[in-house]
N, C-alpha and C positions, 0 to 999 in steps of 0.2 A: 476486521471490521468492528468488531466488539469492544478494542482500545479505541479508536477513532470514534466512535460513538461515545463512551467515557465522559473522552475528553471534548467532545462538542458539549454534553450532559453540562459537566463541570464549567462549561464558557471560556474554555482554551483554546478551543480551536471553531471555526465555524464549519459547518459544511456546504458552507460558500466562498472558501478562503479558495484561491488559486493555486493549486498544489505547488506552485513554485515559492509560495511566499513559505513554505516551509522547506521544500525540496529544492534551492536557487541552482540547484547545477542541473535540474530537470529541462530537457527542450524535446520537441516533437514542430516538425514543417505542420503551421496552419496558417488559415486564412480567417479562420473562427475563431471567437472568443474564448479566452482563456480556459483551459480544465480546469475543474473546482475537485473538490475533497468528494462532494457528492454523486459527480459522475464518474468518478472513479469505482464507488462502494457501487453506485448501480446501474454499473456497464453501459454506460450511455456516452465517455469521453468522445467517442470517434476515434479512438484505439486500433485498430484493425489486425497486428501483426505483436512478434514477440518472438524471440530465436531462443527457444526452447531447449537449442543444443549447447548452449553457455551455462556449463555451471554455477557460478555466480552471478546471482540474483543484479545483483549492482552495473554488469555488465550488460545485462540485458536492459536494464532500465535505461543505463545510457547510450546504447544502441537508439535507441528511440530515437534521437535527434538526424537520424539519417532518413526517417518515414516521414512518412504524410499521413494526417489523419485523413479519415476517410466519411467523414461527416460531419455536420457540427455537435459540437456537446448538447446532449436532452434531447438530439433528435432520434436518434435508432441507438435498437439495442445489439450491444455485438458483446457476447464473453470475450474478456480480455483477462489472463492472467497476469500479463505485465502492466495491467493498472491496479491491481491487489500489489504487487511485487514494490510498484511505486511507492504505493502508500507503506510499503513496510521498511522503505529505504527512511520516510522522516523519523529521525532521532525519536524528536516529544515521542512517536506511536510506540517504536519500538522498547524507549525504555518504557513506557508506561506499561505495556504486555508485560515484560520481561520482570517487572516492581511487581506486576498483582501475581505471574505465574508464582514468585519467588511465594509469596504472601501467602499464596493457594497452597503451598508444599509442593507444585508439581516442577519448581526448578530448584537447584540449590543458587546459592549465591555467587556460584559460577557459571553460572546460567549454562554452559557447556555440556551438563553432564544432565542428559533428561534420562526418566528413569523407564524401563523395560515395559513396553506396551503391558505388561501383564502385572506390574506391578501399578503404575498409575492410575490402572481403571479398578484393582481393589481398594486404594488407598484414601 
């Protein structure tokens, strides 16, 4: 949420863009107006579901296109971890996290190798 935010700061991104104009291979069955960046971050897409048994994030995102939301966007709130999940599939977000953690020292520039819970909260 914190890169997303960023990069709305910054006027990269809006948090009224349609998460597809970032995410084009994103779909979910509606009848409502498009998901934005905003109901995503604040659990209001009409999200409802999420297969939690998929270990890759990506898969689960694209699973979506087989559901139905279950509301329209702004009307109710449902926690949805595959609407976090979504926003962590756009490029722009990810590398932007992945630039500042580098920047923070809390990644190396392998971004692969994060360091020992007990070593990154001394450091």
């Amino acid at each position: 949420a914190l890169a997303v935010l960023w990069l709305v700061d910054s006027g990269q991104v809006s948090l009224d863009d349609p998460i597809t104009r970032h995410l084009p291979w994103f779909e979910v069955q509606t009848v409502h107006d498009p998901i934005t960046i905003r109901r995503l971050l604040d659990h209001s897409s009409g999200l409802i579901m999420g297969a939690d048994s998929y270990p890759d994030e990506r898969v689960q995102v694209w699973n979506l296109r087989t559901s139905a939301t279950g509301s329209a966007p702004g009307t109710m709130f449902h926690y949805s971890n595959v609407g976090f999940m979504a926003l962590g599939q756009v490029p722009t977000f990810a590398d932007y996290l992945g630039a500042a953690l580098v920047i923070a020292g809390v990644l190396t520039q392998e971004r692969d190798e994060l360091p020992a819970p007990a070593d990154a909260l001394s450091g």
